[in-house]
C-alpha positions in Angstrom: 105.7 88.6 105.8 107.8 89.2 103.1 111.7 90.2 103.6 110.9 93.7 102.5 107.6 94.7 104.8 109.9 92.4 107.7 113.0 95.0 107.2 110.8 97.9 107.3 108.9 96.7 110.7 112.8 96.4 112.3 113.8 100.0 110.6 111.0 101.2 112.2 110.8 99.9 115.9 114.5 100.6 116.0 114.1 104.2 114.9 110.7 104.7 117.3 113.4 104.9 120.3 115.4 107.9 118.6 115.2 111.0 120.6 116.7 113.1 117.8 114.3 114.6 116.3 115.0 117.3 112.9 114.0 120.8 113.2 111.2 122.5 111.3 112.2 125.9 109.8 109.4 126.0 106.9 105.6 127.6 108.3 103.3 125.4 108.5 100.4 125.3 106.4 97.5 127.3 107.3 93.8 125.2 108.2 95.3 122.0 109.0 92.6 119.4 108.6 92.6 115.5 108.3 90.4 113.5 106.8 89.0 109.8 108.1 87.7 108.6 104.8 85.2 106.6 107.2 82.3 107.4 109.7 83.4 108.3 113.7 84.9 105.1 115.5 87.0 103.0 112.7 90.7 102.7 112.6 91.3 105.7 109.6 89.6 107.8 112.8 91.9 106.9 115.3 94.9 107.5 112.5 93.6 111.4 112.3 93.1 111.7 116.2 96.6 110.0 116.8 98.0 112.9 114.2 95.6 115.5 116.0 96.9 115.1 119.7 100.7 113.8 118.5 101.4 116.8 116.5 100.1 119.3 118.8 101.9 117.6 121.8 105.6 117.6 120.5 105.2 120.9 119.3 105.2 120.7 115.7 102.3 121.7 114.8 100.8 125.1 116.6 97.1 125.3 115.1 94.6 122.9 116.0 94.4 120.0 113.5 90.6 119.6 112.4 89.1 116.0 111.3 86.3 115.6 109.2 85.1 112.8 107.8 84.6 111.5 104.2 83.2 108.1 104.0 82.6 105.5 101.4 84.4 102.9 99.3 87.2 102.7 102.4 88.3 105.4 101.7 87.5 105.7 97.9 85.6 109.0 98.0 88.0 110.9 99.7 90.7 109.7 97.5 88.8 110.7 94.3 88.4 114.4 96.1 91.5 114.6 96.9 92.8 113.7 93.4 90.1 115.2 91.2 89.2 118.4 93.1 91.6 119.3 95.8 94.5 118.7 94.6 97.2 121.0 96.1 95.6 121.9 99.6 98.5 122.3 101.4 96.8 121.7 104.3 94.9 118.7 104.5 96.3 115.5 105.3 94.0 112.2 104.4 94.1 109.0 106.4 95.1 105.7 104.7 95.4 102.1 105.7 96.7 98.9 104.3 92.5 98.3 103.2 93.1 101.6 101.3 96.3 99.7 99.4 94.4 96.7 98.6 91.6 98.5 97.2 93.8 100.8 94.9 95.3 97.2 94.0 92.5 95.9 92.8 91.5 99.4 91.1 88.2 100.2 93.1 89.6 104.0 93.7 88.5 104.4 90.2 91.1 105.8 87.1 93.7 107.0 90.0 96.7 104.9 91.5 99.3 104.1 94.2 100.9 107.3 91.8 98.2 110.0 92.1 99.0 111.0 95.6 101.5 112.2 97.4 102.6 109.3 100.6 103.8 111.8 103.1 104.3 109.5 106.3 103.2 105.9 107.9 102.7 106.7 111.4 102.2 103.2 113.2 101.0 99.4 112.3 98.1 98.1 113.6 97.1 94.2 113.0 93.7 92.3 111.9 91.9 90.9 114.8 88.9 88.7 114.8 86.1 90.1 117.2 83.1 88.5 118.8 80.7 89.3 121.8 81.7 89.1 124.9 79.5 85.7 125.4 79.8 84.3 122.7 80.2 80.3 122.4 83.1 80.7 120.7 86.3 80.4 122.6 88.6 80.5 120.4 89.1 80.5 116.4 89.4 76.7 116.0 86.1 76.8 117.2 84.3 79.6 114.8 85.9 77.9 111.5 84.7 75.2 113.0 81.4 75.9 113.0 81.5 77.4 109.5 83.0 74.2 108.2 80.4 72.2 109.2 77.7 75.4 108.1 78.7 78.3 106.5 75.4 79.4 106.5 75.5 79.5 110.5 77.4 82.3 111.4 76.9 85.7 109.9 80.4 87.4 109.1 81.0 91.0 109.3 83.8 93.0 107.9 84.3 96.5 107.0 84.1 96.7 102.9 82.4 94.5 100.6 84.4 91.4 98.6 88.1 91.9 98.1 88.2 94.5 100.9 91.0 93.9 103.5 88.4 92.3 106.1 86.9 90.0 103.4 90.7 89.1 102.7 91.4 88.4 106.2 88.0 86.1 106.5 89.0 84.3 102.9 92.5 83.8 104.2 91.4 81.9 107.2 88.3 80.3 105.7 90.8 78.6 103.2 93.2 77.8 106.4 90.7 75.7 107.5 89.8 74.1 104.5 86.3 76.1 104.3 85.3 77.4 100.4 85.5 81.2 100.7 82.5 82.0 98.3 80.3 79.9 100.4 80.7 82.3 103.8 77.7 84.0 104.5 79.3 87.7 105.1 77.7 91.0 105.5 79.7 94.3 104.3 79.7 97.5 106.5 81.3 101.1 106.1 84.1 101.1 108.3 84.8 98.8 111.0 83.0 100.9 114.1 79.7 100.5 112.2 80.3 96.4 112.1 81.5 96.3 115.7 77.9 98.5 116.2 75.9 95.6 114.6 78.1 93.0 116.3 77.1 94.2 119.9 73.3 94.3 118.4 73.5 91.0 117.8 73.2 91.2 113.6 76.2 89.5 112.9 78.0 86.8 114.6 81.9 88.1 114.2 84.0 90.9 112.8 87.0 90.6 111.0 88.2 93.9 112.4 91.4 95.4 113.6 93.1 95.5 117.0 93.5 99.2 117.6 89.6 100.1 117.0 88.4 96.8 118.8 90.7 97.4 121.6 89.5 100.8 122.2 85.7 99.8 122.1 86.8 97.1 124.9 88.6 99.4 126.3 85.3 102.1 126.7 83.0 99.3 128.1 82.1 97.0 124.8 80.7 93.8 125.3 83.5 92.2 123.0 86.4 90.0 123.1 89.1 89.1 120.4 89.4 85.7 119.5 92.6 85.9 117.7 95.4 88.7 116.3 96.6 87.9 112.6 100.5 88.9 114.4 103.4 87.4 114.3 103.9 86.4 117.4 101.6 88.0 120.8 101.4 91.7 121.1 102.5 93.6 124.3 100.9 94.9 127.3 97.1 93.9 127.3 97.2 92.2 124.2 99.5 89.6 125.7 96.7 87.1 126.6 95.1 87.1 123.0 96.7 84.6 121.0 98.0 84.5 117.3 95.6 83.2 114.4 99.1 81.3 113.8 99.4 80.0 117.5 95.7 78.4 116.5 96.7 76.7 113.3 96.3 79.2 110.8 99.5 80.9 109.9 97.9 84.1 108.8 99.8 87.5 108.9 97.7 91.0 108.3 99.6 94.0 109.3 97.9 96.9 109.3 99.7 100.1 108.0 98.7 103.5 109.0 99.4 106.8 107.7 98.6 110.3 105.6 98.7 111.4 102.1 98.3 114.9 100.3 97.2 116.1 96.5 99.6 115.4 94.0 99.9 119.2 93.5 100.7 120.1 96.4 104.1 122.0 96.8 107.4 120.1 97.6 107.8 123.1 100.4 104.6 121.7 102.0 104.9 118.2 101.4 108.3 118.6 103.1 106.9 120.0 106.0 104.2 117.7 106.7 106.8 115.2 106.2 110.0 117.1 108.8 106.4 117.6 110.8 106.2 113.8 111.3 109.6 112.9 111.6 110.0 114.9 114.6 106.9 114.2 116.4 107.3 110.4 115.8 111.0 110.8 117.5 109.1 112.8 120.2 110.0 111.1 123.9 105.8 111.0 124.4 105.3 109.3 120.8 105.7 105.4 121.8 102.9 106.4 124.8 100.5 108.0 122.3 100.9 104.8 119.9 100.3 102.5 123.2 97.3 104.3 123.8 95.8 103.6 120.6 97.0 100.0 120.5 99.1 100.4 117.8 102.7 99.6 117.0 105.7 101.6 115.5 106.4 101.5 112.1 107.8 105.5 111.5 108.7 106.5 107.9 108.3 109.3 106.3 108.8 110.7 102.5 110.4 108.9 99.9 110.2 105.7 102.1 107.0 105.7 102.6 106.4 106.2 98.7 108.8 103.3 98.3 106.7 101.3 100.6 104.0 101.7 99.4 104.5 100.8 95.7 106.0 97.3 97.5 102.7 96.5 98.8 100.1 97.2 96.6 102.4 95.2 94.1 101.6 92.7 97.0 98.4 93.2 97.5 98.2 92.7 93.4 99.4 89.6 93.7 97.4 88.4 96.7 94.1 89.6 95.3 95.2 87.5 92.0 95.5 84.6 94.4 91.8 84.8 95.4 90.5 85.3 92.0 89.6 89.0 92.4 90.4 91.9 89.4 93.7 93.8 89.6 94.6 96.9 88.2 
């Protein structure tokens, strides 16, 4: 993790336990409506849902906050609607992820960059997880690159997004951990990651390269599942505690997951601003840390300018990373 993305997770967690929160004087925008740029179940859904129930419950937002979904190209559609036909809708936010960074890296959201939007907050971190069934005869991940070191034809690989998408990148990084050729995995690209944790319990693929906060919550509702390994730091909290780090099983891998919203580029600074004061004081709400718990995710609060600034530092990142692995930059 590098010293700028480390700074930013301390800022963050230090700033989660704040109970001062700004007040809003500006009206809010009329309609609100956020878009998952995925089908129902993946992790840009439980970013809008988060925002849906968060907003409502700390009071700064008074209408009900739709979400509708927009999927394809994680997240690649809704970008281009956003930029090339609703650009100033003051009311709808758009769910993005650290996948969405990497693709916009690699230029897969078409002619528009990191620049065409306007970052308005990230509202928590999730962290890539490596997900199999429940019985699998995998126990742990030395044991699955295992097995695709001595086949990589034997187990099936599934990921949400095709090559160069953040789940590819997480497989890549740990096939070449263990010494495995990346271009020989045998990997099968899905939608979003509910649909590959869908085929995983159907017994189509053999493991997911997903997330923590969606795979969680499918354990969580009754899912025949079980995560092998969390690309963290060090363990995560709570439930998570028993699940060990990809770097606790040999392969120092890190892949946090940021979440947040974006707006038009043309829409109004007075908006913007609110959507942005909107955040701020619900994510220094006393019931904010429980909403994030619920939804396995972690604190990492910034809003406006920072989280432009933040967001230029990683797909400049993710630029270089995707270099790394041979893939096209833009």
């Amino acid at each position: 993790m590098s010293l700028s993305i480390r700074a930013a997770f301390l800022a963050a967690t230090a700033s989660a336990f704040s109970i001062a929160a700004p007040t809003i004087t500006l009206a809010e925008p009329a309609n609100p409506e956020c878009i998952a740029p995925a089908q129902p179940g993946g992790g840009f859904d439980i970013t809008c849902k988060l925002a849906q129930s968060a907003l409502q419950q700390s009071g700064a937002l008074q209408s009900q906050l739709r979400v509708s979904y927009m999927p394809g190209g994680i997240g690649a559609v809704a970008y281009n609607a956003i930029v090339g036909q609703r650009r100033a809708e003051p009311g709808t936010i758009v769910a993005f992820s650290a996948g969405s960074l990497l693709n916009i890296a690699q230029g897969k959201f078409g002619a528009y960059s990191e620049k065409d939007v306007r970052w308005v907050a990230s509202i928590g971190t999730d962290y890539g997880a490596v997900v199999v069934q429940a019985d699998s005869p995998y126990k742990n991940l030395i044991e699955l690159m295992g097995a695709i070191k001595k086949d990589p034809t034997s187990v099936i690989i599934g990921a949400g997004g095709t090559i160069g998408s953040q789940d590819w990148m997480k497989a890549a990084m740990a096939a070449r951990a263990a010494g495995i050729d990346y271009k020989a995995m045998r990997f099968v690209a899905f939608e979003g990651g509910g649909d590959c944790a869908t085929a995983l319990q159907g017994g189509h693929v053999d493991v997911c390269m997903n997330d923590v906060g969606d795979s969680q919550a499918a354990i969580d509702g009754g899912a025949p599942l079980k995560l092998l390994a969390i690309f963290s730091e060090e363990r995560l909290p709570g439930k998570l505690a028993e699940v060990q780090t990809a770097k606790e099983q040999g392969f120092d891998i890190l892949w946090p997951i940021v979440r947040g919203f974006y707006v038009g580029p043309d829409v109004s600074d007075e908006d913007y601003k609110w959507w942005s004061d909107a955040f701020e004081a619900t994510m220094k709400s006393p019931d904010y840390a429980t909403a994030l718990q619920e939804r396995n995710l972690f604190p990492l609060s910034m809003t406006g300018p920072e989280t432009t600034a933040f967001i230029e530092e990683r797909v400049a990142a993710y630029k270089t990373l995707a270099a790394d692995f041979g893939l096209a930059t833009k």
